[in-house]
C-alpha positions in Angstrom: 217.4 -4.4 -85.6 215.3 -2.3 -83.7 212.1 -3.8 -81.8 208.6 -1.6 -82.9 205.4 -2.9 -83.2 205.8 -2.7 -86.8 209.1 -4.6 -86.7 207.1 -6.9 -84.6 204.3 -7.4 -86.4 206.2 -8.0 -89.9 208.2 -11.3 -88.4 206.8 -14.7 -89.2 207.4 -16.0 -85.6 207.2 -12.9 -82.8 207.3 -15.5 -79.9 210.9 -16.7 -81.1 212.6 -12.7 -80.9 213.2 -12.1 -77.4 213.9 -14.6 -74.6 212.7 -14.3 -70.7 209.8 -13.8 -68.9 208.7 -10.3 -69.4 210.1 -9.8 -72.9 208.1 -12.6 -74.1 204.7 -11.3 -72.6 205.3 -8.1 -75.0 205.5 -10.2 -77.6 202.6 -12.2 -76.9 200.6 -9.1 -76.0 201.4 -7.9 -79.5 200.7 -11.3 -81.0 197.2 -11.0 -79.3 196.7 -7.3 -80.8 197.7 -8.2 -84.0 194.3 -10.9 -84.2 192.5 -8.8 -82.5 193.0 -6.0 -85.2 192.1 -8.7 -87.9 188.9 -9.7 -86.1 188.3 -6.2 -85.9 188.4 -5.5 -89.3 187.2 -8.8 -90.9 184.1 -8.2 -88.6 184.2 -3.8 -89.8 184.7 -1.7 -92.9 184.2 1.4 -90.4 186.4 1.8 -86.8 185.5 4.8 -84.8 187.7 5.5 -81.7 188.1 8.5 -80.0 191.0 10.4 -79.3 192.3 9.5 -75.3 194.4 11.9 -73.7 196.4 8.9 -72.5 199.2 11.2 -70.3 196.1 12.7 -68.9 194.7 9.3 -67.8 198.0 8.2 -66.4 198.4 10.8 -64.3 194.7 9.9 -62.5 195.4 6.3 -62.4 198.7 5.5 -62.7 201.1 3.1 -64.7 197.8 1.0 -65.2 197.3 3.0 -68.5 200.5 2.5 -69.9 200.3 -1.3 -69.3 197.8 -1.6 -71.9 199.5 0.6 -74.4 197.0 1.1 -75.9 198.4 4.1 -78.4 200.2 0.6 -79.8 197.8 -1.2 -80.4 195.9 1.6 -82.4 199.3 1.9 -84.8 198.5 -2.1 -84.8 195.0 -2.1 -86.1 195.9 0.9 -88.7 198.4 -0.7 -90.3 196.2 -3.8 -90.4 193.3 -1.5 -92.0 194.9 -0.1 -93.9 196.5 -3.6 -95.6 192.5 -4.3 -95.8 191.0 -1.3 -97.2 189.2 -0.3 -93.6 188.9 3.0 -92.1 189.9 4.0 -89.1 188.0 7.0 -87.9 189.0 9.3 -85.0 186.3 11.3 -82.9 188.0 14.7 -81.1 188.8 14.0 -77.4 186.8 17.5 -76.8 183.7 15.5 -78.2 181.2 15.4 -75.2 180.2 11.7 -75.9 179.4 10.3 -72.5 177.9 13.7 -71.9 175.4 14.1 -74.6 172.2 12.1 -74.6 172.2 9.3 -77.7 168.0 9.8 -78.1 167.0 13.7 -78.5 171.2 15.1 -78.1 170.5 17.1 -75.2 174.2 17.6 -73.4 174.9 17.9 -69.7 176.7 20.6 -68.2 178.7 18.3 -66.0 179.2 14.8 -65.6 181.2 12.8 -62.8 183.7 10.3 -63.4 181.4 8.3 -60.9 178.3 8.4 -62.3 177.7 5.4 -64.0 174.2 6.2 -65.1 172.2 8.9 -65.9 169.0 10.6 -66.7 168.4 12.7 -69.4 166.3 16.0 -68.2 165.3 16.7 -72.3 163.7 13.4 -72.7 163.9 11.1 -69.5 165.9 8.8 -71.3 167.9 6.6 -68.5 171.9 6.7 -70.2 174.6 4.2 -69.0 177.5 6.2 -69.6 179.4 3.7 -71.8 177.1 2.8 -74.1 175.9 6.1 -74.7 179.2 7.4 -75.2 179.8 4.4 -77.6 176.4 5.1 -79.5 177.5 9.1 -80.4 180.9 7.9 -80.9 179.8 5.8 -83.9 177.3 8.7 -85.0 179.7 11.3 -85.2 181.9 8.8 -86.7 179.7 8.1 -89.7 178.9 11.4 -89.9 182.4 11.9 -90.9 182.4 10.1 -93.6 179.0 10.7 -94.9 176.9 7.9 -93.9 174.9 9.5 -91.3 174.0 12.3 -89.2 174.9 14.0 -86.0 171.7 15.6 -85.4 169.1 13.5 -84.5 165.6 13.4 -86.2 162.7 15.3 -84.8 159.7 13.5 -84.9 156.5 15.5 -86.6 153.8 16.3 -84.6 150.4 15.7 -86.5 147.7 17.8 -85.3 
């Protein structure tokens, strides 16, 4: 039998297949993904993720990026979504989400890896970089499907 996530995840008892020290923490990472994937989508009808040029990240910081596998854990949590009638919605890596300001959607030419905060120059809105990028992630997500939109509403001005 070969051992894939899937393989993995359909066993009763994952923590009995392999023996020895290392094996077994696989296992018991992908024991932990697997609940994480039903809190997940117990908690969601609607996952938005975007698309991670994972080889890309390696290459700036190392084996770190593979240790998480987190590629794996994404097969996981569809499977599991798709056993619960959740979506899984994926945003295109070319997105600029930590780029483009959640409030009036202006987007910045350039943005270091570094900064951690920013300031929008359209509306002086003060951005942290992961939660804005975590805001238009779930905008254009929903936009997607219908729910909502990527543009953002312009207030009226009453004269």
């Amino acid at each position: 039998m070969r051992f894939t996530a899937k393989n993995i995840l359909l066993s009763k008892k994952p923590d009995y297949i392999w023996l020895g020290n290392t094996k077994k923490f696989l296992i018991v990472a992908v024991t932990g993904w697997r609940k994480l994937a039903h809190q997940l989508t117990n908690k969601f009808e609607v996952l938005c993720f975007e698309t991670l040029n994972l080889k890309g990240m390696q290459r700036l910081w190392g084996r770190k990026v593979s240790e998480y596998a987190f590629g794996e854990f994404l097969q996981i949590l569809e499977w599991v979504a798709h056993k619960k009638g959740k979506l899984v919605v994926y945003i295109d890596r070319w997105y600029p989400s930590s780029k483009t300001c959640y409030h009036c959607g202006h987007v910045l030419e350039s943005l270091d890896l570094e900064v951690r905060r920013w300031r929008c120059p359209s509306c002086q809105a003060e951005n942290d970089r992961d939660r804005n990028a975590a805001l238009n992630i779930k905008r254009v997500g929903s936009s997607t499907l219908g729910v909502g939109d990527v543009r953002q509403a312009v207030p009226a001005i009453s004269v």
